[in-house]
C-alpha positions as CSV (number, residue, x, y, z in Angstrom):
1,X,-11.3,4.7,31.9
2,X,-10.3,3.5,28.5
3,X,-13.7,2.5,27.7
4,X,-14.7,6.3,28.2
5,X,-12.4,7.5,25.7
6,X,-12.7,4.6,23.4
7,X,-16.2,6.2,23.3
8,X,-15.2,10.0,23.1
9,X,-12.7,9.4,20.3
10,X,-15.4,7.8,18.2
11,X,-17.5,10.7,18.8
12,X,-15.0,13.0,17.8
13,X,-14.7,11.1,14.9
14,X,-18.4,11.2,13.6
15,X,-18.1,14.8,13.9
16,X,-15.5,15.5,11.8
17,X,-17.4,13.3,9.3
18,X,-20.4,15.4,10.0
19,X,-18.6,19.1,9.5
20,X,-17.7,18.5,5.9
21,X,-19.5,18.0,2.9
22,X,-17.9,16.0,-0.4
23,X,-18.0,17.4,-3.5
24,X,-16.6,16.6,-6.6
25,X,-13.8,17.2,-8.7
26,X,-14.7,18.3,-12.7
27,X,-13.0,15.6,-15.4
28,X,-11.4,16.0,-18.6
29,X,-10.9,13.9,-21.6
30,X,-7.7,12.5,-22.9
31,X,-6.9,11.4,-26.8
32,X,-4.7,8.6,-27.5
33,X,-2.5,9.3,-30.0
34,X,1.0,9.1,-30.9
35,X,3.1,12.3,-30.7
36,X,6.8,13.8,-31.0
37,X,7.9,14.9,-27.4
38,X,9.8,18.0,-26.6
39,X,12.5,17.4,-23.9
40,X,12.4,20.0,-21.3
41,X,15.6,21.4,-19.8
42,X,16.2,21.2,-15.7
43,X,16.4,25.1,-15.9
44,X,12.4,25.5,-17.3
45,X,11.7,22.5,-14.2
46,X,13.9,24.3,-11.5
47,X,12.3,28.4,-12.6
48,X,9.2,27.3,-13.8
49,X,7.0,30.3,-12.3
50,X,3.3,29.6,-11.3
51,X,1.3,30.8,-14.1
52,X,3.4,28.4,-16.2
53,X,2.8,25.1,-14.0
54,X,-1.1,26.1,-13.1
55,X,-2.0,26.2,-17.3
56,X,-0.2,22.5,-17.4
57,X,-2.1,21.5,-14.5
58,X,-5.4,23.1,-15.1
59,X,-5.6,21.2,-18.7
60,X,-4.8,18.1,-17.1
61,X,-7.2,18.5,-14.0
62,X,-10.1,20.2,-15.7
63,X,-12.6,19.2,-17.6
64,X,-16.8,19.0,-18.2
65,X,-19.2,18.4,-15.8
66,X,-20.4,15.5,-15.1
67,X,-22.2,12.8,-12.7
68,X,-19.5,10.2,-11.7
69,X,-19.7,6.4,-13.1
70,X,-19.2,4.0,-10.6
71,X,-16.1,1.2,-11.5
72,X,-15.2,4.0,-14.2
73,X,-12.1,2.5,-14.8
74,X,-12.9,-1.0,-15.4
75,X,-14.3,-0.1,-18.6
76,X,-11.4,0.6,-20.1
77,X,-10.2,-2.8,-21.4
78,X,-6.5,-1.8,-20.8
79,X,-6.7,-1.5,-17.2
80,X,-8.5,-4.6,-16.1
81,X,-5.7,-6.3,-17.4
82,X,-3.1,-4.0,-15.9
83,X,-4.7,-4.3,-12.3
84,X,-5.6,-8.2,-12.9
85,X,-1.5,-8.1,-13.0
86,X,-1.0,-5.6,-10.1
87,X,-3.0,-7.7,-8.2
88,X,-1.5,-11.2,-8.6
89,X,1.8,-9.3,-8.4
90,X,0.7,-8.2,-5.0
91,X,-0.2,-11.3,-3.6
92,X,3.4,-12.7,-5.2
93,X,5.0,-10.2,-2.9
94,X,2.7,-11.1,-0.2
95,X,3.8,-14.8,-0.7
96,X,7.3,-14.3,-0.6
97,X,6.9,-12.5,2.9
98,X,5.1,-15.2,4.6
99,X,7.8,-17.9,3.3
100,X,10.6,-16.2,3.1
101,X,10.2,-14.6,7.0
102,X,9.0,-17.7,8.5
103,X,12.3,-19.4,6.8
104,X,14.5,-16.7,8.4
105,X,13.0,-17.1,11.8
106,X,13.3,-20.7,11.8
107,X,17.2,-20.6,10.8
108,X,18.6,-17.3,12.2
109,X,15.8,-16.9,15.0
110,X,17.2,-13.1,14.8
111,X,15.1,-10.2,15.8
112,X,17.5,-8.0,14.3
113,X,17.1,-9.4,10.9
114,X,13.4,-8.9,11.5
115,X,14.1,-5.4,12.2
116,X,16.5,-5.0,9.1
117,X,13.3,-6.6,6.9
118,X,11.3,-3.5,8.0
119,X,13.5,-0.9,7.4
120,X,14.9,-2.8,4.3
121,X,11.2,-2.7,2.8
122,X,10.6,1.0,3.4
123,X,14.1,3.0,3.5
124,X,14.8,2.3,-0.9
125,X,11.2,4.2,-1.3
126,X,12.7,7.3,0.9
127,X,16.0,7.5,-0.5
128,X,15.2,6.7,-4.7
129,X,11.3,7.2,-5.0
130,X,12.2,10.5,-6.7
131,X,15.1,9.4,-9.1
132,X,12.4,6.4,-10.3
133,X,10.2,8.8,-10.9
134,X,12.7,10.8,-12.7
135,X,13.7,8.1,-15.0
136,X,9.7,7.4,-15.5
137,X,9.1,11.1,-16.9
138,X,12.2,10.5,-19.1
139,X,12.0,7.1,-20.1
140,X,9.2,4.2,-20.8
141,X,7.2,3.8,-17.5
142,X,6.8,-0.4,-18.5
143,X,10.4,-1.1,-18.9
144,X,10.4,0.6,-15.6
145,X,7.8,-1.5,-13.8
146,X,9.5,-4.4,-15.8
147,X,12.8,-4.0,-14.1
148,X,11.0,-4.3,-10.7
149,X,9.2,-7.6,-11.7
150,X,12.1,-9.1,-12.2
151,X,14.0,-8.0,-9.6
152,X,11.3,-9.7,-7.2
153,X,11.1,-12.6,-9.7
154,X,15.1,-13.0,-9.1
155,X,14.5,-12.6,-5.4
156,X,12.1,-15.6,-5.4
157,X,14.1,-17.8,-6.7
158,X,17.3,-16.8,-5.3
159,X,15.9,-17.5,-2.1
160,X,14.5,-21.0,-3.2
161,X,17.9,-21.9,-4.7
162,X,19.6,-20.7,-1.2
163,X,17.3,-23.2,0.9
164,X,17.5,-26.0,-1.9
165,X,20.8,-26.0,-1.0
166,X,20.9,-25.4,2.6
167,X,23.6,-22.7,1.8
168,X,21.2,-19.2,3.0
169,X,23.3,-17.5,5.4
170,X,22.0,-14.1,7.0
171,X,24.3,-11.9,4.7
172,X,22.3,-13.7,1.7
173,X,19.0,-12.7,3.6
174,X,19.7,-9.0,3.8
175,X,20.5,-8.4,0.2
176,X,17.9,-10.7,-0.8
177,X,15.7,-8.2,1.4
178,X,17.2,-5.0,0.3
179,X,17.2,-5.7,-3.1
180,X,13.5,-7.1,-2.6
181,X,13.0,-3.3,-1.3
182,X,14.3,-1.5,-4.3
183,X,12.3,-3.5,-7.2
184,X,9.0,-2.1,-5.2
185,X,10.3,1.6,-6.0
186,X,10.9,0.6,-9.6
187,X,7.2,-0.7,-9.2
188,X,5.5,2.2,-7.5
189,X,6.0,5.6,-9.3
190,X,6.6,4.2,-12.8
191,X,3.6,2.1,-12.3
192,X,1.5,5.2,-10.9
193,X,2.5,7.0,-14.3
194,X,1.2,4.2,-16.5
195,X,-2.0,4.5,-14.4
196,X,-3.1,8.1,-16.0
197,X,-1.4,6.7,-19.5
198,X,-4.0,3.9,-19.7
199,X,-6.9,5.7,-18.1
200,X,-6.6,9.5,-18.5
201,X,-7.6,12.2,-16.2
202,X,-11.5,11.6,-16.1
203,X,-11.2,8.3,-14.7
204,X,-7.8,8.4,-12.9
205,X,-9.5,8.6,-9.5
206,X,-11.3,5.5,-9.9
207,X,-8.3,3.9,-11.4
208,X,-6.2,4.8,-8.5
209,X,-8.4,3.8,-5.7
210,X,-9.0,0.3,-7.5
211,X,-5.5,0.0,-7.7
212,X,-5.3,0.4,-3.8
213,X,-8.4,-2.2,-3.7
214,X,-6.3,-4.5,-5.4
215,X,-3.5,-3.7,-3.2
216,X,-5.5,-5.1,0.2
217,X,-6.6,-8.2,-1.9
218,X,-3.3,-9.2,-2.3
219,X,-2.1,-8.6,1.3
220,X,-5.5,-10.3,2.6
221,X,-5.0,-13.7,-0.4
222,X,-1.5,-13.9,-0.3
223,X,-1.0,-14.9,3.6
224,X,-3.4,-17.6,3.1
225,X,-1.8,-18.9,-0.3
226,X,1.7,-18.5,0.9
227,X,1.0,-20.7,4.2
228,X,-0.4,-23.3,1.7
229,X,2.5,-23.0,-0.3
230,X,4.0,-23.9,2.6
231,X,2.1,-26.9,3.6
232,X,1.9,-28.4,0.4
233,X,5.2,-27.8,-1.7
234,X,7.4,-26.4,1.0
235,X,9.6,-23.2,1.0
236,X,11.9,-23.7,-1.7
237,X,9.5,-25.0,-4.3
238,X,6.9,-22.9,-3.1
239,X,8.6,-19.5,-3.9
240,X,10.0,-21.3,-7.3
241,X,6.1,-21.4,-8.0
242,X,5.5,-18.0,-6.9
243,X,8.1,-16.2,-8.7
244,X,5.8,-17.1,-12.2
245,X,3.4,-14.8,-10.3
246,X,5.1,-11.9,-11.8
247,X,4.9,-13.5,-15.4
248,X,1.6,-11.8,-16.7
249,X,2.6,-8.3,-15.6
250,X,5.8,-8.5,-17.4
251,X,3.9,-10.4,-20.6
252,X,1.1,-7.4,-20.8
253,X,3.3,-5.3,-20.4
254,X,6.0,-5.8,-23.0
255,X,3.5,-4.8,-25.9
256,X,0.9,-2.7,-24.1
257,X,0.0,0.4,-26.3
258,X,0.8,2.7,-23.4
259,X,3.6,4.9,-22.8
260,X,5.5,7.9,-24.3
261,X,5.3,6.8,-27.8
262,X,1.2,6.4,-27.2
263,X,0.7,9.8,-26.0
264,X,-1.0,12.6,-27.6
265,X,1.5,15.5,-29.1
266,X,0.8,18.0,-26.1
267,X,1.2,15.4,-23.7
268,X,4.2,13.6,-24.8
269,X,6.8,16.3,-23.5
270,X,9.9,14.3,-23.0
271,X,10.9,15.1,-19.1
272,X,14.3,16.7,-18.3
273,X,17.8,14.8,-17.5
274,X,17.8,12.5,-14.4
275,X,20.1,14.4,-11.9
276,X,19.6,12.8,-8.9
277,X,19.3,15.2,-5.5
278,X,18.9,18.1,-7.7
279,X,15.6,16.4,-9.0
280,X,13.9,16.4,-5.5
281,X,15.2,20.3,-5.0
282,X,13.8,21.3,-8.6
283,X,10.7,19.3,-8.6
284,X,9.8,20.8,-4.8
285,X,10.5,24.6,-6.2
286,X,8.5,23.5,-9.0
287,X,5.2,22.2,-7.2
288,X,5.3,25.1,-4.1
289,X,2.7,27.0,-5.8
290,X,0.5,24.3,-6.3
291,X,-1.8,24.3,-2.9
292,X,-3.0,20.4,-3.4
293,X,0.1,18.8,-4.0
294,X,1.6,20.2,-1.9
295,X,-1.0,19.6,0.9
296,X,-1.9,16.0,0.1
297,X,2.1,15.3,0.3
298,X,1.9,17.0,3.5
299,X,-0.7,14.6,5.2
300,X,0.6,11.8,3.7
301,X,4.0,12.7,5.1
302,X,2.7,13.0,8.0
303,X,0.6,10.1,8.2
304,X,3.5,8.0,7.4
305,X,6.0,9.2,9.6
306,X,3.9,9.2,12.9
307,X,1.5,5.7,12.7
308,X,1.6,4.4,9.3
309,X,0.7,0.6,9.6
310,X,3.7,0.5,12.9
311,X,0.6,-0.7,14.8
312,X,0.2,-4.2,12.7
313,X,3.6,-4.9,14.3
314,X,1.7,-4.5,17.7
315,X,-1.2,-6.5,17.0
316,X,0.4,-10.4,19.0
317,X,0.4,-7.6,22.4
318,X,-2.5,-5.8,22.0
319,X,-4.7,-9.2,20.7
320,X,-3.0,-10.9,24.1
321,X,-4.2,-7.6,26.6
322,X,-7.5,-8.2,24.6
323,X,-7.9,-12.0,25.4
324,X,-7.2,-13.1,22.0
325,X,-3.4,-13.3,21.7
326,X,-3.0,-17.4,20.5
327,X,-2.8,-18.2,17.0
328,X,-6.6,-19.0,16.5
329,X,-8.9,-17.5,14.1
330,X,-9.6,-14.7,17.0
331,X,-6.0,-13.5,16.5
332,X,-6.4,-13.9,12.5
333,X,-9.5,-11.9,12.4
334,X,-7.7,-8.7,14.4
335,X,-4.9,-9.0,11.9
336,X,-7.8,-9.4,8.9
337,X,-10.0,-6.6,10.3
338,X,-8.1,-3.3,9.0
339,X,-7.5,-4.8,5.0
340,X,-11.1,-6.3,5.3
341,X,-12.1,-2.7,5.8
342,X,-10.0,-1.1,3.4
343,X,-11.1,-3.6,0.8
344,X,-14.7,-2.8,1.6
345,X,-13.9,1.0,1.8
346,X,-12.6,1.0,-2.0
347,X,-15.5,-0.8,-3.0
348,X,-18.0,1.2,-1.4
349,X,-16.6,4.2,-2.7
350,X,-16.7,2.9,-6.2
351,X,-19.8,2.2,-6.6
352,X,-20.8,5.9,-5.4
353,X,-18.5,7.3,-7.8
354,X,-16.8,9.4,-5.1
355,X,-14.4,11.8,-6.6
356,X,-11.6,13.3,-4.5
357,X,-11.2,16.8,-2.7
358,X,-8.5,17.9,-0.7
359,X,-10.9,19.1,2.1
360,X,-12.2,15.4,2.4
361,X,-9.3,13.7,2.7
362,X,-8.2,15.8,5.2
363,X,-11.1,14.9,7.5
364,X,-10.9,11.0,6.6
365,X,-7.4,11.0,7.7
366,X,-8.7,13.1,10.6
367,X,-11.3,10.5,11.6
368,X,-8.7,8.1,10.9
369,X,-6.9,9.1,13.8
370,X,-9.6,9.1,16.0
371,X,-10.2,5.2,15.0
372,X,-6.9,4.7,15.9
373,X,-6.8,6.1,19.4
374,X,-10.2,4.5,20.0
375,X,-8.6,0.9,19.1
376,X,-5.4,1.5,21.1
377,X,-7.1,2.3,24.2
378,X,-10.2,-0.3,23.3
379,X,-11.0,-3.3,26.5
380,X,-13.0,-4.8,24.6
381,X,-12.8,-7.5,21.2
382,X,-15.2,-7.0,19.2
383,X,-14.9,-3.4,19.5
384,X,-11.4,-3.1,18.6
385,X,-12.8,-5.6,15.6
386,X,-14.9,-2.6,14.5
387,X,-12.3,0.1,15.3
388,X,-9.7,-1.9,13.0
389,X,-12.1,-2.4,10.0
390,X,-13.1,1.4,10.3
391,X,-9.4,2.4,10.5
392,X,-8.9,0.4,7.0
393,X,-11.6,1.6,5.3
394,X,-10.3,5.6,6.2
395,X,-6.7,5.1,5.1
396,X,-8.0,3.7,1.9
397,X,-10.1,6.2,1.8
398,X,-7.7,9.3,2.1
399,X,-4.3,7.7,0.7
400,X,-6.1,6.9,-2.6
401,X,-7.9,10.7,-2.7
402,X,-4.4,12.3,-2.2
403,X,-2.8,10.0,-4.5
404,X,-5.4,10.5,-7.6
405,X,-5.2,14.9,-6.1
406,X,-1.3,14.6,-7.0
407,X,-1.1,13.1,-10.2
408,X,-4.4,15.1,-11.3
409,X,-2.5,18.3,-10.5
410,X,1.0,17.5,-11.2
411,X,2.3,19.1,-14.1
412,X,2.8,16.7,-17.2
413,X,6.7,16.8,-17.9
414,X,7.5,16.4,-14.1
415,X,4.6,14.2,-13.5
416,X,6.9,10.8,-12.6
417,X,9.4,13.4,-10.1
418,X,6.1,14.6,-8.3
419,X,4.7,10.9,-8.1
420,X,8.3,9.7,-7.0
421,X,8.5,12.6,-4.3
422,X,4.5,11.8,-2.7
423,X,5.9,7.8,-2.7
424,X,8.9,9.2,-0.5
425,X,6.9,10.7,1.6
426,X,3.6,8.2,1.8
427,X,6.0,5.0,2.0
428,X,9.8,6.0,2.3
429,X,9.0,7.8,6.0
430,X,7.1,4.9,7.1
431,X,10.6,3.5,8.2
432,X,10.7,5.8,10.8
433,X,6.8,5.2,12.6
434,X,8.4,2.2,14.8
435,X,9.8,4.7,16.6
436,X,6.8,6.8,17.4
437,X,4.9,3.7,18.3
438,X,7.4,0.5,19.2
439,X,10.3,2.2,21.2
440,X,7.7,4.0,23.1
441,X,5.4,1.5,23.6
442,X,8.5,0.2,25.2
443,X,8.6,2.8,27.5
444,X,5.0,3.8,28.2
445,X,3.0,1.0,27.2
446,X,2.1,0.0,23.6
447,X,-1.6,1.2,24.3
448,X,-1.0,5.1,25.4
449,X,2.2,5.3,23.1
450,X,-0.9,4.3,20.0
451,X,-2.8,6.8,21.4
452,X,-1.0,9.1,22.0
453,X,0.9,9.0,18.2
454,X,-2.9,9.0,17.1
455,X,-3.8,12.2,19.1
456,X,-0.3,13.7,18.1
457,X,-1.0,13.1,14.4
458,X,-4.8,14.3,14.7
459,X,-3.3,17.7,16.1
460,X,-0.5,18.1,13.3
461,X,-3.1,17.2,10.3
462,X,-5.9,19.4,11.9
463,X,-2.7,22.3,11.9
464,X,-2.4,21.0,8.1
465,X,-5.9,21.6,7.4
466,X,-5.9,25.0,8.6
467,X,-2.9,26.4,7.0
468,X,-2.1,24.0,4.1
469,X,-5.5,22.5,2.9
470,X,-6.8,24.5,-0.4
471,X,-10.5,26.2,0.7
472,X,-13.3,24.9,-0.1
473,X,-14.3,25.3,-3.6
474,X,-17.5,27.6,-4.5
475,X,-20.2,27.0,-6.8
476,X,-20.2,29.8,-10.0
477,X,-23.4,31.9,-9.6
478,X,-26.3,31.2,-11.7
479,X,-25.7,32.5,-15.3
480,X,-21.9,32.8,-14.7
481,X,-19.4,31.6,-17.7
């Protein structure tokens, strides 16, 4: 029986794929040069009427035509060395999970502290991804991302000192956590910002889904160098060692000639005062006429809040139900499979120079779904294998097109707000997909409560793409201006 869906859901899937075509988005150019900026009041943010927000976005999203360059982004001497520092900072935080969780089993054995880790990681990007942002459009983006670098550099050592000493104690592991939680949102949206800084518009899509690449090479390296951190130095000097991790990011960063006082004159539009819950209000008034943003918010919103990555959580039950639950390589590979396919994904759709479109993303997330389902009710190994790696390669896929959709479309002196409120709702709502998933599978069955999340999140994004997805773009007639 679950075979025959297994089969009907990939189906489904290949469909989807097949309905839709991909077409590109146009470029534009971006001059770096230094500017004054003009600081905008919260009343031109909160009433700012449509016409007014579409001529700031269409200058920013519009440009020549032009056939897409794969890798675009890596030639821009700037950003190889911002994501060669993403990416070690990545595996860094990696590395401090694996120690620092295996530590706090071993001494506390609490499952409730394992819960708190979760929610800890996930509830700072829902409640402050906005006010970062905020502070990003006001202030310098790398002093930003600075701040979170050394909050996890603190974090590392803190815990080493605390097991030097023998002295960690479970209230010292839940701040340690939380305030691990909070330097990721001082990463995330300032970091995002600095992104179309360094690159510009025409090549912020490759920019952004490299920066995702990077991402799943961090999660995929870190696990294996934080276990031989483990091994070979042991927890406490181990996570001394890893907090230097964070070193070149902060380094490049000091004197990088990016930021507010780099930016062209029409760009550099100082962004209004940071006023907290107002800033979320304002900056959703501002973007509702805005058909992309606000639909690429919407799916990943929704994405978030109803799977999200709650099935990794899962995968010791479902790799036992599939004969593969010990701690062998067969267990590694199903916990492998889904960042071995996103990594794969964002380097496949580099080097065809894929640019981004609402309509597409829709249907990868779409397809996404129907991986999902397909793996949760999957008998079989190396099937669910193939499921997983498909399922990576999709989220990459449509995450990193709605991503580069929203800061391509946001409007330049809210850009950091608009960043900070897609962040709240791609990663700050992913606190709440245990539910969906674990406290049903608890109840049903971890297999049919997957599925039937999946099926539930296929029906609300295929509502989305009705209602909410901008149409499909037509060509100008020959001759036309």
């Amino acid at each position: 029986m679950r075979a025959t869906h297994t089969i009907a859901f990939c189906r489904m899937g290949l469909d989807l794929m097949a309905a839709t075509g991909i077409s590109g988005l146009t470029k534009a150019a971006s001059a770096d040069m230094r500017g004054r900026r003009r600081v905008i009041t919260p009343s031109e943010v909160a009433n700012a009427d449509h016409s007014g927000i579409a001529l700031s976005t269409a200058s920013t999203a519009s440009g020549g035509p032009g056939a897409p360059q794969s890798f675009a982004a890596l030639r821009h001497p700037g950003y190889r060395a911002y994501l060669f520092g993403n990416a070690l900072a990545m595996m860094a935080d990696s590395i401090e999970h694996v120690i620092t969780y295996w530590t706090a089993f071993q001494k506390f054995h609490s499952p409730a502290l394992g819960g708190f880790a979760v929610i800890s990681h996930w509830l700072p990007f829902l409640l402050f991804s906005t006010l970062v942002g905020a502070l990003a459009d006001r202030f310098d983006p790398r002093r930003l991302v600075q701040i979170g670098m050394g909050l996890f550099m603190f974090c590392s050592l803190a815990w080493s000192v605390l097991i030097l000493t023998d002295s960690l104690q479970m209230w010292h592991a839940a701040v340690l956590l939380l305030i691990h939680g909070c330097a990721g949102v001082f990463w995330a949206p300032p970091g995002q910002v600095l992104i179309h800084d360094i690159v510009g518009p025409a090549q912020l899509p490759s920019a952004v889904r490299l920066m995702a690449t990077s991402r799943y090479v961090g999660l995929l390296a870190g696990p294996a160098v934080g276990a031989a951190f483990l091994l070979i130095f042991g927890p406490p000097h181990g996570l001394m060692i890893n907090a230097f991790f964070y070193l070149p990011l902060i380094l490049w960063l000091w004197k990088a000639p990016y930021g507010p006082r780099f930016r062209a004159a029409a760009a550099a539009v100082r962004g209004p005062a940071v006023r907290g819950l107002a800033d979320i209000i304002a900056t959703i008034r501002a973007i509702s006429g805005e058909r992309t943003i606000v639909s690429m918010i919407l799916l990943s919103g929704t994405a978030s809040l109803i799977v999200a990555n709650a099935y990794q959580a899962q995968m010791p039950a479902f790799g036992l139900d599939l004969g593969h639950g010990d701690a062998g390589a067969s267990y590694s590979a199903l916990l492998a499979a889904d960042a071995a396919g996103a990594l794969t994904g964002g380097v496949v759709l580099e080097a065809r120079g894929l640019q981004p479109n609402p309509r597409t993303a829709f249907v990868f997330a779409m397809v996404w779904c129907c991986a999902i389902a397909a793996f949760a009710l999957s008998t079989s190994y190396p099937l669910a294998l193939a499921l997983l790696f498909m399922a990576g390669f999709l989220e990459l896929s449509f995450n990193s097109m709605a991503q580069s959709l929203v800061q391509l479309h946001a409007p330049p002196p809210i850009r950091g707000r608009v960043i900070g409120l897609y962040s709240m709702a791609g990663l700050g709502l992913r606190a709440f997909s245990g539910i969906t998933v674990g406290i049903m599978g608890g109840l049903i069955g971890i297999h049919w409560s997957l599925s039937l999340s999946a099926l539930t999140l296929l029906a609300m994004i295929g509502f989305l793409f009705v209602f909410a997805a901008p149409p499909r773009s037509r060509a100008p007639a020959s001759g036309a201006e």
